[in-house]
N, C-alpha and C positions, 0 to 999 in steps of 0.2 A: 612650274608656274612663273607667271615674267613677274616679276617684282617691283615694276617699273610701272604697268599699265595700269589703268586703276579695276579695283574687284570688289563687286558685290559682296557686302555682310550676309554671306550665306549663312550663319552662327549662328548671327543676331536674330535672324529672322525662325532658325530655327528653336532657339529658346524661346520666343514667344509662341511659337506653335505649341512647344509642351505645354502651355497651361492648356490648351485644350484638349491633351490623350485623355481618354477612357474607356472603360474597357470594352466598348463600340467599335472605335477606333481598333483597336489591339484585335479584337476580333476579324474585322474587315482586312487588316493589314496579314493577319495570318493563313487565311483562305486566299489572299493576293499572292503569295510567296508558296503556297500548296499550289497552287494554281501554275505558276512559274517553274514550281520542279516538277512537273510532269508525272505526278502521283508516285516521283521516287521519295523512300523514307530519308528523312535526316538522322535516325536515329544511330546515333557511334561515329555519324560523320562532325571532320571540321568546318567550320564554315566561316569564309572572310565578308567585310562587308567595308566595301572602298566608297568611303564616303558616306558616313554614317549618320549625318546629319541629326534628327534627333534620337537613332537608336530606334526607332517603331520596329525596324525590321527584321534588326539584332535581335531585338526582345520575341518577334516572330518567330523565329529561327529557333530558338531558346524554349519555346511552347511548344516547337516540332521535334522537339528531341535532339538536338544539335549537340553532340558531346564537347566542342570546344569552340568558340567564339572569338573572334578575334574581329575587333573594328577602328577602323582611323579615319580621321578627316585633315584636308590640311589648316580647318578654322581650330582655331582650341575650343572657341564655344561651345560648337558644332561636339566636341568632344565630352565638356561638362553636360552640354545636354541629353547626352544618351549617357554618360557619366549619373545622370539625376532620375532619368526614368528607368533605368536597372534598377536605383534604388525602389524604386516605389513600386513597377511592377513585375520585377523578377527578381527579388532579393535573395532568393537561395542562388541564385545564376554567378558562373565566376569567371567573366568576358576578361579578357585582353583587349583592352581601351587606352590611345595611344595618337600622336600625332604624327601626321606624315604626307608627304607629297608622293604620289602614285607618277612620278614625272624621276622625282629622284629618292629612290627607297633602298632601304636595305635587307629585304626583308627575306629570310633564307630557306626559309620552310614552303613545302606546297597544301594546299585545300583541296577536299572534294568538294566544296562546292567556292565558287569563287562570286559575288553578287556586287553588281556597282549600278543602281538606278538612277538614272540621269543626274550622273557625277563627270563623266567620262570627257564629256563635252563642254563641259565650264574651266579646264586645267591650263587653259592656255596651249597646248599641243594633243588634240584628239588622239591620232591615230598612234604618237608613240605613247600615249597613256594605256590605249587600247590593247598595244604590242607588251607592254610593263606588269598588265595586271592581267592577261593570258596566260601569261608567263607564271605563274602562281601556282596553277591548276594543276591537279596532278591527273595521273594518267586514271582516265575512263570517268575522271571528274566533270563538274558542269561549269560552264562558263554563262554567266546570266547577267545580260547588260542591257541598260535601257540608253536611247540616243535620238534625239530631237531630229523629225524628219526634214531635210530638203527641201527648200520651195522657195518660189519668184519672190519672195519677201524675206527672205535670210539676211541680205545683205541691208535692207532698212532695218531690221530688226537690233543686227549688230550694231549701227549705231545709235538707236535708240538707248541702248541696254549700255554701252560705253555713257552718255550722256546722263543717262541717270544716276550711275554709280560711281560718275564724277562731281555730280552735283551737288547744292546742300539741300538743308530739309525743307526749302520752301518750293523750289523747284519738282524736288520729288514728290510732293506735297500734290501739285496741281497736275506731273503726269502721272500720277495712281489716280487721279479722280477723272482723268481723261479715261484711262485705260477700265478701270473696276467699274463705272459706272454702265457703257453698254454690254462688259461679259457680264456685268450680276444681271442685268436685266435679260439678257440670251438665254442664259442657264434657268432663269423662272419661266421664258416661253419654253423652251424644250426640255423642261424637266431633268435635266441632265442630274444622274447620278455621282456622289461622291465615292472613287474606289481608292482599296490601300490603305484606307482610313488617315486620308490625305484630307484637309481642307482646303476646299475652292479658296478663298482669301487666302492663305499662306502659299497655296501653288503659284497662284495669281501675279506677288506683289517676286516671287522668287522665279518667274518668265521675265517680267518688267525687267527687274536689275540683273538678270543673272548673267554675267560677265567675270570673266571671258564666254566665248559662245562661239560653237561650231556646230555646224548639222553634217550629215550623210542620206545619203540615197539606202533604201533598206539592198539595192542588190551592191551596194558598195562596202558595208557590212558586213555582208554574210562573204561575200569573193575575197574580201581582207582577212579574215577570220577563219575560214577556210584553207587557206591559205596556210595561215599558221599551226594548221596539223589539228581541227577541227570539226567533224562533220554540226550540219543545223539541225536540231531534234524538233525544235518548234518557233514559231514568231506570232507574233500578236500588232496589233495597229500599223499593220505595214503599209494602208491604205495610204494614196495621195491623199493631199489636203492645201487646199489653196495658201492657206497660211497668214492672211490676213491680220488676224488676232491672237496668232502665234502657232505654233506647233508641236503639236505635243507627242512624247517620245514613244516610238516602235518599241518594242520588246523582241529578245532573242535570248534562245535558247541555247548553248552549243556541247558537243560532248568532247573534251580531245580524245582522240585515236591515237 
C-alpha cells in the first residue's frame, strides 16, 4: 500500500456496517460463499480471508465447517470489527485475526481455500497483490477472488474516489448525496436484490471512497491467473457494463494444479 496517497476508511466504514449484521445477513452471506465454492465442503479445510472487512464471511466459512480460519485486513478497524462479530456470532469459533498488508506479508503456511472479495483492487498494486495471495494456496486448493470490472469510466471513477477520500466531511457530505440519491432511487425502480448480506448503503458509500482503485478486464483475470499454475472452475458477473455508476465486481473461481 503507498502510504503516501490518500485511502479510504475502509474500517470505519465497516464498523458501522456491523451494527447492522443479523442473522439474515449471515444467512445470505453463507449460501453467497456455498455458492462461490462450487458445492465443494469446507469441512477439515483451512481457510484465509484477505481482507476481512467486517468478518461476515469469516463467520460464513466458520458455519461451513471451516476447521481453521485465519483473517487480516490492512485497516485495524476492519480487524476489531470482525474481531466483535466472532464475538457475537460465532463465539465457539477460534479465527486467527491479525493485521496485514497482502502487498508486504509474511505469512508462511498455505490454505485450501484462499478468499479476498473486492479487496484485491483497492491495495494500491492489483496484480502483485493478486500474484501475493495466489501464492497462499496450496495444491488442488481454491483461489476465490472478486475484482471490479473495466470500463470507459474507470479512469473518472479513479479520480472521483481519490477526491473524496482526500476531502473533509463536508465535501463528502454533498458527494454521497450526489452519488446515493439517483442509485437508491434505481434500485427502488428495479427492485434490485441485496446479495452476501451486504448492504446497498455500506457498498455504496465504500465504491464512492474506495481508494486506491484498479479494475481488470474478466479475460485479463483469468490469462493472469492462469498463468500462475491455475485452471478457472467457475466466474460470475463477467458481463460488460457501461459503468457509469460504477462497477461492480466479477467473481472467479480457480483451482491450482
Amino acid at each position: 500500500m503507498n502510504d503516501v496517497e490518500p485511502r479510504f476508511k475502509f474500517g470505519r466504514n465497516w464498523l458501522h456496517y456491523s451494527k447492522t449484521i443479523d442473522e439474515a445477513a449471515l444467512a445470505s452471506a453463507t449460501d453467497g460463499l456455498g455458492r462461490l465454492l462450487c458445492g465443494r465442503p469446507l469441512a477439515g479445510k483451512r481457510f484465509l480471508d484477505i481482507g476481512c472487512g467486517s468478518g461476515l464471511h469469516s463467520i460464513a466459512a466458520s458455519r461451513l465447517g471451516a476447521s481453521g480460519i485465519d483473517a487480516f485486513d490492512y485497516d485495524m478497524d476492519s480487524v476489531e470489527a470482525t474481531r466483535g462479530n466472532f464475538a457475537s456470532y460465532a463465539p465457539a469459533a477460534q479465527p486467527t485475526l491479525f493485521r496485514c498488508d497482502i502487498l508486504r506479508h509474511d505469512i508462511q503456511r498455505k490454505f485450501d481455500v484462499v478468499y479476498s472479495w473486492g479487496v484485491l483492487h483497492h491495495t494500491g498494486d492489483m496484480w502483485q497483490a493478486v500474484k501475493n495471495a495466489s501464492e497462499l494456496v496450496e495444491d488442488d486448493g481454491l483461489f476465490v477472488i472478486a475484482i471490479y470490472k473495466k470500463t470507459g469510466f474507470c479512469a473518472a471513477w479513479k479520480s472521483i474516489k481519490r477526491l473524496y477520500s482526500s476531502s473533509g466531511r463536508i465535501t463528502r457530505f454533498f458527494m454521497a448525496s450526489a452519488f446515493l440519491t439517483p442509485l437508491f432511487l434505481g434500485k427502488i425502480l428495479t427492485r434490485q436484490k441485496i446479495v452476501r448480506g451486504m448492504s446497498w448503503y455500506y457498498d455504496a458509500i465504500d465504491w464512492l471512497g474506495g481508494y486506491p482503485y484498479e479494475s481488470a478486464t474478466p479475460g485479463e483475470i483469468v490469462a493472469y491467473v492462469e498463468a500462475a499454475g491455475f485452471e478457472t472452475l467457475t466466474t460470475f458477473n463477467t458481463e460488460s457494463v457501461r459503468g457509469l455508476f460504477g462497477s461492480s465486481c466479477a467473481e472467479y473461481v480457480f483451482q491450482k494444479v
